[in-house]
C-alpha positions in Angstrom: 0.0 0.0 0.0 1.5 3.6 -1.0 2.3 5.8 2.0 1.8 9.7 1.7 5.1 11.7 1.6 6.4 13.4 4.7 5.4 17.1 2.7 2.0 15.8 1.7 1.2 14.5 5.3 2.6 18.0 6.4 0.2 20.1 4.4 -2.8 18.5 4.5 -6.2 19.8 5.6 -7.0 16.6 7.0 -8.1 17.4 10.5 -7.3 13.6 11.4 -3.7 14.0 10.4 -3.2 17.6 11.6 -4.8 16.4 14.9 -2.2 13.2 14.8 1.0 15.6 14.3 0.2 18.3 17.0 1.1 16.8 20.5 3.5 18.0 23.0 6.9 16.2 22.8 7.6 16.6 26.2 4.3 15.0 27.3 5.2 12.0 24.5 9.2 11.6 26.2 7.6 11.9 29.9 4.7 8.9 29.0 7.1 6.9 27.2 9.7 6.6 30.4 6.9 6.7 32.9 5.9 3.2 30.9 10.0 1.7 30.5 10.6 3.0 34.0 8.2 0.5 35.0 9.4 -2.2 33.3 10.8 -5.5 34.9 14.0 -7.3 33.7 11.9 -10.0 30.8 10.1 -7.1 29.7 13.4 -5.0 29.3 14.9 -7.8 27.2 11.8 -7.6 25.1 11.9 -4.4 24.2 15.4 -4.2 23.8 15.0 -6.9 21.2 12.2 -5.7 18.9 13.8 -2.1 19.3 17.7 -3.2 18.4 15.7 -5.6 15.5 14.2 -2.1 13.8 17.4 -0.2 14.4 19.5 -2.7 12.0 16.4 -2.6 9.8 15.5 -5.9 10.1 12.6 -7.5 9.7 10.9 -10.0 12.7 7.5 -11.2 13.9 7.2 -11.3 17.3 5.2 -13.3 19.5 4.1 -12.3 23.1 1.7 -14.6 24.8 1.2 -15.6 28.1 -1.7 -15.5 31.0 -3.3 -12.7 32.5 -1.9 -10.7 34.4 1.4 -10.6 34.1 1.9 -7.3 31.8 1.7 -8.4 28.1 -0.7 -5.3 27.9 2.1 -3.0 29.4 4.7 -4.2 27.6 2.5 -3.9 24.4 2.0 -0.2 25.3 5.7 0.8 25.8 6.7 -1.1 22.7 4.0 1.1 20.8 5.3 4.6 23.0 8.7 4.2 21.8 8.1 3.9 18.1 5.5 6.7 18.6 8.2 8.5 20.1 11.2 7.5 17.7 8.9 8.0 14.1 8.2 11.0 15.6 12.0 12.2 16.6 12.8 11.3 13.2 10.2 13.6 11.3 10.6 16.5 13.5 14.2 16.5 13.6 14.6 15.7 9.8 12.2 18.9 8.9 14.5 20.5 11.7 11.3 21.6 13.7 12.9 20.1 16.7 16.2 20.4 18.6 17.5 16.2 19.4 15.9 14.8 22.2 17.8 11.9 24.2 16.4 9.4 25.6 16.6 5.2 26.3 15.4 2.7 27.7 17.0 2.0 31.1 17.5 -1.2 32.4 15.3 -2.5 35.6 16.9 -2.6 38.6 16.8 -6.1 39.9 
């Protein structure tokens, strides 16, 4: 399926999209390591994983599954915060809207 170019998605009237692009950054950094702060050592590796998979560009499926309760939903959420966060770091930065923001997942302490 065709995506839209950075420059279309940036001018269009769309209120969807125009209402997608304008959140605070701050608020985006502050939820995403409110989420990893809270993270505990199986969930770190996990999202150290899929996140060191997408920086070399490869490609992976990856399959969480467990029972309740015991934070596949969490995980799930900070996976999805961080490539919120890092798609978004990206466009900002490569219109130079944006000075770099730095931020990582820490590890758990154990």
């Amino acid at each position: 399926m065709p995506t839209p170019s950075v420059e279309a998605a940036a001018r269009s009237t769309n209120l969807l999209i125009i209402d997608e692009l304008d959140y605070d950054m701050s608020d985006e950094v502050s939820r995403f390591e409110s989420l990893a702060i809270g993270l505990n050592s199986d969930q770190y590796h996990v999202i150290r994983s899929v996140d060191d998979t997408h920086h070399r560009g490869e490609g992976g499926l990856f399959f969480l599954y467990g029972c309740g309760g015991i934070g596949k939903t969490y995980l799930w959420n900070t996976i999805i915060s961080n490539f919120d966060l890092t798609s978004t770091l990206s466009y900002l930065q490569h219109h130079q809207e944006l000075p770099l923001y730095s931020y990582s997942v820490k590890k758990p302490h154990t």
